[in-house]
C-alpha positions as CSV (number, residue, x, y, z in Angstrom):
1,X,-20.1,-43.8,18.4
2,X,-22.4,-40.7,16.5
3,X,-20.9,-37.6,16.4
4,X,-23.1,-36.0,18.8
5,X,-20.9,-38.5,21.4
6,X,-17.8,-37.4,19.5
7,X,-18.2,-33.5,19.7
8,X,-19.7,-33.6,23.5
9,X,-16.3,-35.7,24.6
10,X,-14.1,-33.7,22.5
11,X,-15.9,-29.9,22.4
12,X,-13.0,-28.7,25.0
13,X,-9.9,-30.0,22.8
14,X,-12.2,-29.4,19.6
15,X,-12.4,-25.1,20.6
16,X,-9.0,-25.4,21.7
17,X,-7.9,-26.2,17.8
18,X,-10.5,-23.8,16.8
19,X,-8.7,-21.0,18.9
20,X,-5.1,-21.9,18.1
21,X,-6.4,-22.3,14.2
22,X,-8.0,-18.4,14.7
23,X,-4.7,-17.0,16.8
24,X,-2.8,-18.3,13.4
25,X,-4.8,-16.8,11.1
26,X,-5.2,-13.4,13.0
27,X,-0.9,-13.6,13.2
28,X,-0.4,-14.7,9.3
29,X,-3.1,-12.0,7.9
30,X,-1.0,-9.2,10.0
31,X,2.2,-9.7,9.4
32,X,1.2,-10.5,5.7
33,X,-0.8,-7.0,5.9
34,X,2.7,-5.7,7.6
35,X,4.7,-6.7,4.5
36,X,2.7,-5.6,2.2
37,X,3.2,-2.2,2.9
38,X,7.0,-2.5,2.9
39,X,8.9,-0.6,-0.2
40,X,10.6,-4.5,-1.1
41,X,7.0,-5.2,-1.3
42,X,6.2,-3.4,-3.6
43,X,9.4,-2.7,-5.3
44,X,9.1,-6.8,-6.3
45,X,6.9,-5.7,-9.2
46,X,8.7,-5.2,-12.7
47,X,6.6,-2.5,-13.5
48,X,7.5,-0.9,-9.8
49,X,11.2,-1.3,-10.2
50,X,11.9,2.5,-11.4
51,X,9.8,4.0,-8.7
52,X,11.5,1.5,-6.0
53,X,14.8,2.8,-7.1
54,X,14.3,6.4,-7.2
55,X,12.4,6.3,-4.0
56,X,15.9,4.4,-2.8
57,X,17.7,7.5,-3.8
58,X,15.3,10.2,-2.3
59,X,15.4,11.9,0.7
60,X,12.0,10.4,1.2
61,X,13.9,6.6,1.1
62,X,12.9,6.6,5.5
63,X,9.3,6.6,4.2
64,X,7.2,3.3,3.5
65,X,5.3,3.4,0.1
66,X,2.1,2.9,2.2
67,X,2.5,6.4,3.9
68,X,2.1,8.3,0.9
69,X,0.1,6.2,-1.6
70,X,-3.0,5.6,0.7
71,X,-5.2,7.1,2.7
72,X,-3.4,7.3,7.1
73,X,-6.8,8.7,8.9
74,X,-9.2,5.7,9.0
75,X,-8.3,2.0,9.2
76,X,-11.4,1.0,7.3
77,X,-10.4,3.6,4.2
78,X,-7.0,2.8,4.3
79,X,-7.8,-0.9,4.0
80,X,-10.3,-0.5,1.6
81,X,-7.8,1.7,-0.6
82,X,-5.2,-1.2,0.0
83,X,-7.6,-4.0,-1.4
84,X,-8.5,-1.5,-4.3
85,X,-4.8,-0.3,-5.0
86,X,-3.5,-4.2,-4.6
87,X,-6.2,-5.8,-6.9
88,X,-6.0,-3.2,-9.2
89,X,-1.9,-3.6,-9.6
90,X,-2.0,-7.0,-9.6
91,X,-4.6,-7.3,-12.3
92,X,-2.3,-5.1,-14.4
93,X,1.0,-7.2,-13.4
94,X,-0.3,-10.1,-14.4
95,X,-1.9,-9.2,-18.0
96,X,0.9,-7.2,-18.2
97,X,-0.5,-4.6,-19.5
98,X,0.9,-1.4,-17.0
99,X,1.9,1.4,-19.1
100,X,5.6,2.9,-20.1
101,X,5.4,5.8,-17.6
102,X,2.5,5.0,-14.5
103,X,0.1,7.5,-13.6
104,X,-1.5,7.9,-10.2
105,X,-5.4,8.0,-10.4
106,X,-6.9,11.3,-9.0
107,X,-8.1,9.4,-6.0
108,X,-4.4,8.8,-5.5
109,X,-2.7,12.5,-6.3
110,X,-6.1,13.3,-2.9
111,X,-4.4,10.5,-1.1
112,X,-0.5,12.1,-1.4
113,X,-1.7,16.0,-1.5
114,X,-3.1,14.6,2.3
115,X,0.0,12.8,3.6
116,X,2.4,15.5,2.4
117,X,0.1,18.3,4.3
118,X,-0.2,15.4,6.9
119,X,3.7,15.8,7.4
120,X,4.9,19.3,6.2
121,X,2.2,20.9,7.4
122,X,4.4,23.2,9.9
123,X,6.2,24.4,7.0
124,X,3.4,25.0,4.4
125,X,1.0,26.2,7.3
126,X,0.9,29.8,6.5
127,X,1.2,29.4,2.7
128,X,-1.5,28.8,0.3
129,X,-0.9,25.2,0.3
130,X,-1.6,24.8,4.1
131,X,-5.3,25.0,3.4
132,X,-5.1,21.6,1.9
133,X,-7.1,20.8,-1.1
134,X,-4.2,21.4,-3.7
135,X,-1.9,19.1,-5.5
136,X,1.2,19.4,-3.8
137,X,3.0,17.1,-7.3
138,X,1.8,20.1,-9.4
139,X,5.3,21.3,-8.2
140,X,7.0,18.4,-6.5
141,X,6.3,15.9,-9.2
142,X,10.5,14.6,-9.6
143,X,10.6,15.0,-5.9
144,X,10.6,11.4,-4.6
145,X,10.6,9.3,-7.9
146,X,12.1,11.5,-9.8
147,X,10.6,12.8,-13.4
148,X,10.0,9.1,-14.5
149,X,11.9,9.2,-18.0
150,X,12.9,6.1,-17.8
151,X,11.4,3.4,-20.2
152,X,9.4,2.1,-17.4
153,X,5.8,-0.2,-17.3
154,X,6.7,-4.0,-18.1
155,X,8.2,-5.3,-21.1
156,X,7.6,-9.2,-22.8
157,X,10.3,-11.3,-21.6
């Protein structure tokens, strides 16, 4: 038998495997999406265990890393900012290379100056600050991760 015989008997069980190999794919990529924006996530990093702790003793601890670090308006942005964010940590994690104390890019100081207005912006609203366009860690650096004196980055095991 050719495989033009094959695939005309079989196309019906053939797009069944197709779909159930899709459906599998669609579930694993979203919950692996899902847990990559959980705080354990990101807190499995050596060089993220400082800011995982001090976000754990925050009064911000009810808030997911992901809700403050990247963009919350556009899927599409916020997934591109993901891929960017992830690759670029990664990268760093395994050359081990991040630095004593970790400094957020400007893109990512645009990114958290938008999700604090995003959620506060009832009580900054009739301030300065409730235009938008300022950086709101100019003042609330410590505020969730505290001042970051601690030694930090990764050292060589």
């Amino acid at each position: 038998m050719d495989i033009s015989q094959y695939l005309n008997r079989n196309a019906l069980k053939l797009m069944a495997i197709g779909c159930a190999v899709a459906v599998v794919g669609v579930l694993f990529g979203a919950f692996g999406y899902a847990h990559a924006e959980t705080p354990q996530f990101c807190g499995s990093c050596h060089s993220m265990e400082q800011a995982y702790t001090s976000w754990q003793a925050s009064n911000h601890k009810q808030i997911e890393c992901a809700e403050c670090h990247l963009p919350n308006g556009n899927i599409a942005v916020k997934l591109a900012a993901k891929a960017q964010t992830g690759m670029n940590d990664v990268y760093h994690e395994v050359l081990r290379d991040y630095p004593a104390t970790i400094q957020v890019s400007t893109k990512g100081k645009g990114y958290i100056a938008d999700n604090c207005l995003r959620c506060h912006q009832s009580t900054v609203e009739k301030t300065g600050m409730g235009a938008g366009g300022q950086d709101c860690t100019q003042c609330h650096r410590g505020l969730v991760h505290g001042m970051n004196k601690s030694k930090g980055g990764i050292k060589v095991e």
